[in-house]
Phi, psi and omega in degrees: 000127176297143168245151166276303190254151195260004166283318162325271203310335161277345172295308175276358208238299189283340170304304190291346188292267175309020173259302178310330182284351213260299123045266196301296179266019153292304170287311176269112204305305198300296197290357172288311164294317174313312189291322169286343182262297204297316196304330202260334148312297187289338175282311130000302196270310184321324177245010173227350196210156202297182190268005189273331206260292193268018173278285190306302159320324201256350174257355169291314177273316181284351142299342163298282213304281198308329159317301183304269188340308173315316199279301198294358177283295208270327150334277169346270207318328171286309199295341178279324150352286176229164172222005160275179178284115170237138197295326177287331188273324174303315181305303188294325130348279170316324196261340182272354169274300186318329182282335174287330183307332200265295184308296186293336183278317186279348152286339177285313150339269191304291161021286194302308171310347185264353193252356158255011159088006171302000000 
């Protein structure tokens, strides 16, 4: 679809951007938690710790939340694929759970690391 004005296309682009997040935490638990874990880092960070330090905690973590959104996204998609059980679509499952498990251990990291001052 063509726009006339290049302001639409950022209108509409940012509506389906935020259909997806709302989406997101209606159906998906893990990202339902997450958005309650970010809420609670910014707030948290906001009143304790300086903003360049919690600038880093809320963009460390809201790369979790785009992670999740990739995996429930590309989930979905294996679930329209097949819908038995196949040892690939599991496999492929399993490395998009590794991957936020990998993303959330390197935020406890940093985490730990900015509140003790490394």
């Amino acid at each position: 679809m063509r726009y006339r004005w290049p302001w639409q296309r950022l209108f509409h682009a940012t509506r389906y951007s935020l259909n997806g997040v709302w989406t997101a935490l209606r159906e998906e638990q893990a990202f339902a938690y997450e958005a309650i874990v970010f809420l609670g880092v910014c707030t948290v960070s906001a009143l304790f710790l300086p903003w360049g330090k919690a600038l880093l905690l809320a963009g460390a973590w809201l790369a979790v939340m785009a992670l999740e959104l990739i995996n429930g996204a590309v989930e979905q998609a294996f679930d329209l694929i097949d819908t038995h059980r196949r040892p690939e679509i599991k496999a492929g499952k399993d490395m998009l759970s590794a991957a936020v498990f990998l993303l959330v251990c390197f935020n406890i990291v940093l985490w730990a690391a900015v509140v003790v001052g490394l």
